[in-house]
C-alpha positions, -999 to +999 in steps of 0.1 A: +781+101-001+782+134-020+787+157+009+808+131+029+831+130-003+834+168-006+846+172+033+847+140+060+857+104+050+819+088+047+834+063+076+840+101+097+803+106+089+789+078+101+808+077+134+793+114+144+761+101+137+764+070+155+771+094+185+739+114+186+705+109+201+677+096+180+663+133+180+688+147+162+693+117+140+656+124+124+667+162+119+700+152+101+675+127+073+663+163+063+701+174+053+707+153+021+691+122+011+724+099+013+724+105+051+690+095+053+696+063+032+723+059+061+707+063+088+677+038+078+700+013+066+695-016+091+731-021+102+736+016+109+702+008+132+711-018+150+748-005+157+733+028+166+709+012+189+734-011+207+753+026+220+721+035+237+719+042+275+685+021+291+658+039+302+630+028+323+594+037+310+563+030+336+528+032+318+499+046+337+460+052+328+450+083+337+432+086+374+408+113+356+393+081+336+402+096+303+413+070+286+443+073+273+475+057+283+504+076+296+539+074+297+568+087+318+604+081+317+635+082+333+676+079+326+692+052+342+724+066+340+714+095+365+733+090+395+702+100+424+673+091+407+653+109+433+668+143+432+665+146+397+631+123+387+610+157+387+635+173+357+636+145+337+603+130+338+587+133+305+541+128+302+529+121+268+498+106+258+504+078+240+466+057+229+433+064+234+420+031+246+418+024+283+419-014+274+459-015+261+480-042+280+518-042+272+527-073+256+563-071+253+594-046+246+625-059+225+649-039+205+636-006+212+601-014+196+571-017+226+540-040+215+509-033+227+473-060+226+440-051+240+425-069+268+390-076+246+400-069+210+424-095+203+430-082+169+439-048+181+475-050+179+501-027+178+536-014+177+552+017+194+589+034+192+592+055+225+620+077+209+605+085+177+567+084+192+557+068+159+531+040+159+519+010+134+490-006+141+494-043+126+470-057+099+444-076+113+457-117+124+446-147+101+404-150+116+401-186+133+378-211+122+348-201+141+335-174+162+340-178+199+324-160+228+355-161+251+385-168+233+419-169+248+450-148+230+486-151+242+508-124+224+547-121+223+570-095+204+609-100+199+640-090+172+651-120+152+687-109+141+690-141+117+661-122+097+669-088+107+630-082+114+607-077+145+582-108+148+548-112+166+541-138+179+497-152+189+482-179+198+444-181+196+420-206+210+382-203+211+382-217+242+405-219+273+428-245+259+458-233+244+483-254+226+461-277+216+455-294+177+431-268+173+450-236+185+461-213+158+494-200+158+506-166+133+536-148+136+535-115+122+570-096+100+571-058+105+596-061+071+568-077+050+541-061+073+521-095+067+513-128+093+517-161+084+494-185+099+516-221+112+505-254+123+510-258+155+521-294+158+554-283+133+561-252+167+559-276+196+589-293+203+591-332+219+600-313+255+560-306+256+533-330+265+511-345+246+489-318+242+449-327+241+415-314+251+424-320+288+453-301+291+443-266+304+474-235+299+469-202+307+492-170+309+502-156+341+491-121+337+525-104+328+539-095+289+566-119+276+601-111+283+629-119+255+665-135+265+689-148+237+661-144+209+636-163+224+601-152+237+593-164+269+558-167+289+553-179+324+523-200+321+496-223+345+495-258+329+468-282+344+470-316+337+449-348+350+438-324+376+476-320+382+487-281+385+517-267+381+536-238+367+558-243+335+581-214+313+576-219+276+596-201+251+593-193+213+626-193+194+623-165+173+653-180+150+637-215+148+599-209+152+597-233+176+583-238+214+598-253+237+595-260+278+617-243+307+612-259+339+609-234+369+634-239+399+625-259+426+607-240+446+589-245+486+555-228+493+549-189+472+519-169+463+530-154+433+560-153+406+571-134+376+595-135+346+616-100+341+652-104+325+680-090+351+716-084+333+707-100+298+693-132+318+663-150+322+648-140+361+622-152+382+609-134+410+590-150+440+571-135+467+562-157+496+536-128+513+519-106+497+513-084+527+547-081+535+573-062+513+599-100+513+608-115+479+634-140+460+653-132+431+664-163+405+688-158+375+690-187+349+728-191+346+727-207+312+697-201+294+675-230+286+692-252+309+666-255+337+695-272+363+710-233+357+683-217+383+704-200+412+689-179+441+709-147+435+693-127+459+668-117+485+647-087+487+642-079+526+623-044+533+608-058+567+646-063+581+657-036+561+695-027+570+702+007+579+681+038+575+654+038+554+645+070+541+617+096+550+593+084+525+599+050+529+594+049+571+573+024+581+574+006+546+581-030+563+546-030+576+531-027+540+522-047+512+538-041+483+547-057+451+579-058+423+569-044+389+598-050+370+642-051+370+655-013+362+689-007+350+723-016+367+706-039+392+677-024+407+641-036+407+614-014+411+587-021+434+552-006+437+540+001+475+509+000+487+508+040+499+510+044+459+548+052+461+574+037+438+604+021+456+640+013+435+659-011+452+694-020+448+706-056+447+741-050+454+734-025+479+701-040+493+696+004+494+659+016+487+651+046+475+619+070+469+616+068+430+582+088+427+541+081+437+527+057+416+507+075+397+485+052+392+513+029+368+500+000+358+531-014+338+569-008+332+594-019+307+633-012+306+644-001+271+672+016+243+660+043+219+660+030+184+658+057+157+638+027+136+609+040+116+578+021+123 
């Protein structure tokens, strides 16, 4: 580096930067161009990315009906969320579609599909605010009046690249012989269409026209590199509920059976502490729900209850906003930071709750959110 030469150590250089926020980090390209040869390099990236505090991001269409899709954030490092949400809440307008579903968030890169244009993909980088809208998929065979698309979005570190991952079928069975599988590279900003009995792995049945699979209706959620959807199997009339995750390293499915489980009414995947989670309500009038944690990933024996989520026998005093909250529906959105979840109440208040602690606490209304993701700023360019 000419101006690291002439007065720091280049190693001197590239431990400041590693220190600052992205922000900055896009100012200091403009000073020479061997800093911003640094500072794209992939390593410098990745190792700048890993020093990153989480931040929790919760999505919300405007109540005005305008379309567009908004986002506000906050620091999970803050010590009273509460007290400080109003200073560091941040609103930007972020697409102009009112049909955007989150698909997944990985690596500090969001993915976004479209609820009726499933080749309207694309990718977002909440710190930079830059977007790429992906080249349209490999078209299937033959036109379809109600096609079913499952999306997923993850980092493969063996590659170094971000991958998405669709499946297409032109009817409701997915996973079948006549599925389509691509998986797009952001590096060679390009898909590759795959067949998918080379993807599925011996753990998954023999797939055929009278198997029926179906996503539950949350994004994927990535632990250890793989892609993971909860999904609705029905088989010989037989229903049940299965996990299946794409490797991104291997390119290959396989199945994760769920924990043994009595009576529910709904569940979700989230990752809590770097693991794969499952959470379970058993009412959905009543704010009561189970927490799982996948020990050892992959290994479906692994499944532990780790905790329960009690707001009608709350312990203690709940706080002003939150009287009166055990007599409500509500519902979990998604795991914060440092062991929270976040839960979404039905007077259109947002609740964090601690798991240690079993404390809740008045995040913020609702604002109409529809989704939330927990993410690292990445000063990657898009």
């Amino acid at each position: 580096m000419m101006i690291a030469n002439k007065y720091l150590p280049e190693d001197i250089v590239k431990e400041i930067l590693l220190r600052l926020d992205v922000k900055s980090l896009r100012r200091f390209e403009c000073v020479c161009k061997s800093w911003k040869t640094l500072i794209r390099r992939p390593s410098f990236v990745n190792n700048h990315f890993k020093r990153q505090p989480s931040s929790v991001i919760l999505f919300h269409f405007s109540p005005a009906f305008d379309h567009n899709l908004k986002e506000f954030k906050f620091d999970c490092e803050v010590s009273c969320y509460s007290d400080c949400f109003d200073k560091l809440i941040q609103r930007r307008e972020i697409l102009p579609s009112e049909f955007l579903r989150l698909e997944g968030c990985d690596n500090g890169v969001v993915c976004f599909g479209d609820f009726f244009n499933h080749d309207n993909i694309c990718l977002w980088n909440p710190a930079t605010n830059e977007f790429k809208t992906l080249p349209p998929p490999p078209p299937p065979p033959c036109h379809s009046e109600h096609p079913t698309c499952l999306l997923g979005f993850g980092f493969d570190s063996l590659t170094d690249d971000y991958k998405v991952v669709r499946v297409f079928s032109t009817d409701s069975y997915l996973f079948t012989s006549d599925s389509e599988l691509s998986v797009y590279n952001l590096g060679r900003n390009s898909w590759k269409r795959m067949e998918m009995s080379r993807v599925l792995s011996s753990s998954l049945p023999e797939f055929s026209s009278h198997v029926w699979a179906n996503p539950d209706h949350r994004c994927s959620v990535v632990v250890k590199e793989s892609i993971n959807w909860n999904m609705s199997f029905q088989i010989d009339n037989e229903k049940k509920k299965s996990i299946l995750a794409f490797d991104l390293n291997s390119e290959v499915i396989k199945t994760i059976n769920l924990p043994q489980l009595v009576e529910y009414k709904d569940l979700f995947l989230d990752k809590l502490s770097e693991r794969l989670s499952l959470v379970v309500t058993h009412d959905r009038n009543a704010p009561i729900f189970d927490v799982w944690v996948m020990k050892e990933y992959g290994v479906s024996d692994s499944w532990i209850k780790q905790v329960k989520v009690d707001l009608v026998n709350y312990p203690g005093e709940l706080p002003p906003q939150l009287h009166g909250i055990g007599n409500k529906s509500s519902q979990p959105l998604a795991f914060g930071c440092k062991g929270n979840v976040l839960i979404l109440e039905s007077d259109e208040k947002v609740i964090l709750y601690d798991l240690e602690s079993h404390k809740a606490e008045y995040l913020c209304p609702s604002m109409c959110i529809e989704i939330v993701c927990t993410t690292l700023e990445s000063v990657l360019h898009l």
